[in-house]
N, C-alpha and C positions, 0 to 999 in steps of 0.2 A: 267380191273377191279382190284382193288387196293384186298390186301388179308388182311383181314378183322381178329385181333389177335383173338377175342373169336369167330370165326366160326371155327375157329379153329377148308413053302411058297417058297419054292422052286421049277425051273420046268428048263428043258431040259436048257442048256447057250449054247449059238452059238456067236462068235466071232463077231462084226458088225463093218462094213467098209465104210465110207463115198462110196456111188454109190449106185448102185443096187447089192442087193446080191441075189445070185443063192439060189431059194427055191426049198426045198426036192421034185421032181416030185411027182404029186397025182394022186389018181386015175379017181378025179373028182372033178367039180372045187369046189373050196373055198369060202368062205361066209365071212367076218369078219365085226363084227357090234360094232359100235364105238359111244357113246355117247358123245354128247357136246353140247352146247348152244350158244348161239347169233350169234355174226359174226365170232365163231372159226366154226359156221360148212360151213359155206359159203367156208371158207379157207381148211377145211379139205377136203370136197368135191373136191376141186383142184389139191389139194395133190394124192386125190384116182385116179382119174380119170387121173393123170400124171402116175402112179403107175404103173395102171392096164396097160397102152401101153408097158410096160416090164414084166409086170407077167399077160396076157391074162386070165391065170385060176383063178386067185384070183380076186373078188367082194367086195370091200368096200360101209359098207352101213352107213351111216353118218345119224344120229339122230337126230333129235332136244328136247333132253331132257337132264336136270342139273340133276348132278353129285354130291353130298355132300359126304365127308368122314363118314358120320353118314349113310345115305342111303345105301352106299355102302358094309358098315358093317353088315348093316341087310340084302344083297343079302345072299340066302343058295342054293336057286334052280338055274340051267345052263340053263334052259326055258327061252329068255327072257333078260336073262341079256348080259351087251355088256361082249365083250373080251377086246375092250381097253377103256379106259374112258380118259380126258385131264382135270387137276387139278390142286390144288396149292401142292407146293413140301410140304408145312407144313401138309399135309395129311400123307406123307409115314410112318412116324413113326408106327403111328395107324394101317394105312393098312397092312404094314408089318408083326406087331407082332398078326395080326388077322389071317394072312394067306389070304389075300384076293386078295392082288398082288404078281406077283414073279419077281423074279430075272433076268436082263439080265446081259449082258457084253458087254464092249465096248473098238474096238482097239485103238492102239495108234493115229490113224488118227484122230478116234470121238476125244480122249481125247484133242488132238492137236486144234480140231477147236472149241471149247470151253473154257471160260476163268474156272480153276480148282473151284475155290469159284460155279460156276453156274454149273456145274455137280456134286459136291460134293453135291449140294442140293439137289440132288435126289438119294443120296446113305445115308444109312442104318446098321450101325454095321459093316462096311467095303463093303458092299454091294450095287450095284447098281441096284435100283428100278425104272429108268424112263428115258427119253429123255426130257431134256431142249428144252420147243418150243418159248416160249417168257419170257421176263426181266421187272421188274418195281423197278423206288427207288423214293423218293420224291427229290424234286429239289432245292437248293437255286439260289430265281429267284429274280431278280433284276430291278426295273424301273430303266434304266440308263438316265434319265433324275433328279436322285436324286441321284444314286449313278456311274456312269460315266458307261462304259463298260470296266474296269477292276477289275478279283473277287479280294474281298480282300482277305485277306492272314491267318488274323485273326479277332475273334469276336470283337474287342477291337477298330481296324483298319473301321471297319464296322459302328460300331457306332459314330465312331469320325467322317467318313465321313457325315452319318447322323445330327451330330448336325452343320458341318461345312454349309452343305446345311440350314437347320432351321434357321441359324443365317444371310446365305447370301441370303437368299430369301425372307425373313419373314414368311414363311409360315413353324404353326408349325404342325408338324407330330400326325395325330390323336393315332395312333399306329406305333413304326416303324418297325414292325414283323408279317405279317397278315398268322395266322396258322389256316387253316379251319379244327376244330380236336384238341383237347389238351389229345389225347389220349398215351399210352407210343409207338406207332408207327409210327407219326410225332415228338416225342420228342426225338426219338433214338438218332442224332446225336447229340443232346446236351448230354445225358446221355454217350455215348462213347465217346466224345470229355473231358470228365471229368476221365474215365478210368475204366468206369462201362461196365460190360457184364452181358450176362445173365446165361450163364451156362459155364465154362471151360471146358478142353479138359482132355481125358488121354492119357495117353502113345501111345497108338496106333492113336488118333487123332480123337477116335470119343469124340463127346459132352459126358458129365456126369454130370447127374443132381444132384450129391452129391458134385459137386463143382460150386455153386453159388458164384455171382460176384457182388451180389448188395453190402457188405459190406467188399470189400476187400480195404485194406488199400490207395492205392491209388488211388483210390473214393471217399472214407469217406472222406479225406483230403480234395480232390477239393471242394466237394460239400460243405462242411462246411465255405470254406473260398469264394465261389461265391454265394451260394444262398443269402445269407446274403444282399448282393448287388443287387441282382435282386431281392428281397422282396420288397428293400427299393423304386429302380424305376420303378417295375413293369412291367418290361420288359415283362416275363413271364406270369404274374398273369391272364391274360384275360382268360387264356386258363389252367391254371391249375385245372385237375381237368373233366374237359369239353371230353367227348367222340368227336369223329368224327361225327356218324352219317354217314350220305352216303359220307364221306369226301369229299363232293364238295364246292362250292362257286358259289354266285352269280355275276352279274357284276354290284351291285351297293353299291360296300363294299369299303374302306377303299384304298385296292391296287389300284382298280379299276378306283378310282377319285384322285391319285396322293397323297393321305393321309400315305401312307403308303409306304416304301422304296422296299420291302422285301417280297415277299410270298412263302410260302413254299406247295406242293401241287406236285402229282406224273400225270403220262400220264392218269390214268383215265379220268382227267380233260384235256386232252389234245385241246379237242374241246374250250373250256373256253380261255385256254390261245392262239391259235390260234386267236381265236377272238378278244381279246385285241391288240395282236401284227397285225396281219396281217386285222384285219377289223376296230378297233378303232386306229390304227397307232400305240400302244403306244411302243416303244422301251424296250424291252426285253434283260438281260444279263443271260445267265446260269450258275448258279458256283456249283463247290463241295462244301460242308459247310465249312467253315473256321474253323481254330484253337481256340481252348479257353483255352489249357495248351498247353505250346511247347512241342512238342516229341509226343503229344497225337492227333491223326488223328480223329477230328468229322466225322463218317460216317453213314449213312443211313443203316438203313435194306432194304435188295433188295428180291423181292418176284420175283417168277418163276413158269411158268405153262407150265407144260409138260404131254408129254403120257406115261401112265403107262397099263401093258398089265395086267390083272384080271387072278385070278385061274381059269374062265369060260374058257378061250382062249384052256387048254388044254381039258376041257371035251368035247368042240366042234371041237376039233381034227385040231387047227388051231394055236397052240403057234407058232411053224416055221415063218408060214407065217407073226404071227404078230410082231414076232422080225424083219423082213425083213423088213414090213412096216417100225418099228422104226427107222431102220438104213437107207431108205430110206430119211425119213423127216430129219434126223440130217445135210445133206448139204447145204451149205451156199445159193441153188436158191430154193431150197424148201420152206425153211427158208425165204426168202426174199418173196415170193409171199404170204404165208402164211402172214408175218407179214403184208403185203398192204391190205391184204384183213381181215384182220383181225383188224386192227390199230395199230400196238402194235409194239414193240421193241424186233426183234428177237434175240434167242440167242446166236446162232452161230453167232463169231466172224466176221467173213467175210462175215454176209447176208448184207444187207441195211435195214435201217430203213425207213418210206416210205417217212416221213415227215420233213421238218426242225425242226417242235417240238419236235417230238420223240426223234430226234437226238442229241436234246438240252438235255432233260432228262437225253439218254444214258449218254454223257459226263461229266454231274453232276452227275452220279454213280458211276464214277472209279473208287471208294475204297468202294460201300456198300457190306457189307455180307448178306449175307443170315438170312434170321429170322431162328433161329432155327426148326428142324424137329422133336427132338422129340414128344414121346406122353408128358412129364412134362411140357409142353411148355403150354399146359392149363392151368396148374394150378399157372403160374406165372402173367398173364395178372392183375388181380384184385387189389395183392399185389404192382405190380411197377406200378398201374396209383395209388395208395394209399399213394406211398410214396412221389410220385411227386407231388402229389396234398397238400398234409399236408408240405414238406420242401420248398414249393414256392412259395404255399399262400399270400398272401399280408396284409390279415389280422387276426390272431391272430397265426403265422404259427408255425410248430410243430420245434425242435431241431430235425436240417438236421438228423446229426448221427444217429440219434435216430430213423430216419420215416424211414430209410433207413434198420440198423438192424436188424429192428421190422418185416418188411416185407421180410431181406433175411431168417429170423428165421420161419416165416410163413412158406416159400416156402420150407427151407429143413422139418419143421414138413410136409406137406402133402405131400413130395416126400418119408418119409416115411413113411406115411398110416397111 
């Protein structure tokens, strides 16, 4: 499930160790009741039920009910509520500073079998608030019957292949970019491939939402001297502007029938492009998105859904066990069952991904970051699909600089109140 931009506390720290870790002897067995939805709990159920052959006293009871960071906010009572819940990492901010999840630790082992950017995502003011259980980024995918099976290198090199094909086939390209979504979470890597971010770091390396990136100088540059050109062919236009929606696609669109070079689109859809590739035959390339300034790396936001253990966990007298659990699931065959049975792209380094697609996905991720976690992170969504939409426009479009600005200026007014 792709993480969706406007859906947008401390307790006992035990050390977690890739394996099974030795829990505190009780005096009677343990209960731990864990919320989640679709095919994670199918997965999680596996997970428990591998668990419990190492820890007999302890009982994972696996739920079929969703979890929203809003919901979760309004739990007050420990009646009821789970001890762990599994979410998108762009919740912790929230959860954190409400007090509703706490804090674990994690050894140098966890750290090691995780890529840093994807545990980083579920840390908090230096703070780590969860376990990485799966990975998602959106893909540049390629019909290599229009663009060969080598990525290009840059956006420039892309397009030139494209017209070199239009001109040697005769057949012209109805669009040659099919982005299902012209929201700012499929446009990420054009906006970072130009040298925009959304919040800067400090000192110590967490985000700071007093340091916005929509109009820092070299941004403003890029964007002024490319939008100009993507106005004029439209490269962009179809989609500027355009939300997601359930960011899927159909299969009788543009990519679909060969009109199209290019689609950009994450493993939510992974059934989709499965089906092209492997039941309508069509030849499939995966790439990281190409360059569109040298020096400057186009990347994808990569979302991450992980377990987070709830302040319930110590009222029901079972945080121990549920860090145990956590550090349980962190290993690479945990991870890998989980992710089969789940569909998904686990996060541990060394699980398997279960599918040739996923796999395709993972490997067009290598450079995404993470969407931002804090709680500011709200309040940017509306501003950067505003500016995108008004400087790419095709028709009467706004001065780039200027849409750009406009909306970092927005976004420090309501960061400060």
């Amino acid at each position: 499930m792709r993480l969706q931009g406007k859906l947008l506390a401390a307790g006992l720290v035990s050390a977690l160790a890739i394996g099974t870790a030795a829990v505190p002897p009780a005096s009677a067995a343990s209960s731990i009741l864990i919320w989640a939805d679709g095919a994670k709990v199918t997965g999680l159920k596996l997970l428990a039920a591998d668990f419990k052959k190492t820890n007999p006293s302890i009982t994972i009871n696996v739920v079929n009910k969703t979890a929203t960071y809003d919901s979760l906010l309004k739990l007050t009572e420990p009646t009821g509520a789970p001890d762990i819940v599994i979410g998108a990492h762009d919740w912790i901010g929230n959860l954190s500073a409400n007090s509703q999840i706490i804090k674990i630790s994690v050894s140098p082992a966890v750290k090691a079998a995780f890529a840093a950017d994807t545990l980083k995502a579920f840390s908090y003011n230096g703070n780590q608030y969860g376990m990485p259980m799966t990975v998602e980024n959106i893909a540049w995918i390629q019909n290599s019957a229009i663009m060969g099976t080598k990525c290009p290198a840059t956006l420039n090199a892309a397009l030139a292949t494209m017209a070199a094909y239009e001109k040697k086939s005769g057949v012209k390209l109805t669009e040659k970019i099919s982005v299902p979504g012209g929201d700012p979470y499929h446009f990420y890597p054009i906006f970072s491939g130009l040298g925009g971010y959304v919040f800067g770091r400090s000192a110590n390396g967490a985000l700071d939402p007093n340091k916005v990136g929509f109009d820092n100088a070299t941004f403003l540059k890029n964007i002024a001297k490319y939008a100009p050109i993507w106005q004029k062919n439209g490269l962009f236009s179809n989609y500027a502007g355009k939300g997601a929606g359930a960011g899927g696609f159909d299969l009788k669109g543009n990519f679909q029938t060969g009109k199209s070079a290019v689609l950009w689109t994450g493993p939510w859809n992974a059934a989709k492009v499965f089906s092209l590739r492997d039941v309508k035959g069509m030849k499939l390339t995966f790439c990281p998105f190409p360059t569109i300034v040298p020096g400057i790396k186009s990347v994808p936001f990569s979302g991450v859904q992980g377990l987070m253990i709830t302040k319930f966990a110590a009222a029901h007298g079972v945080e121990a066990q549920a860090k145990s659990f956590l550090n349980f699931v962190a290993g690479a065959a945990p991870q890998t069952k989980y992710a089969d049975a789940a569909s998904a792209i686990p996060a541990n380094k060394s699980a398997k991904a279960p599918t040739a697609t996923l796999n395709g996905f993972k490997g067009a991720g290598i450079y995404a970051v993470p969407m931002p976690n804090i709680p500011q992170m709200l309040l940017v969504w509306d501003a950067f699909g505003s500016a995108w939409s008004k400087s790419l426009a095709k028709q009467n479009p706004s001065n780039p600089k200027t849409a750009w600005s406009d909306s970092a200026n927005n976004i420090r007014d309501a960061v400060k109140g």
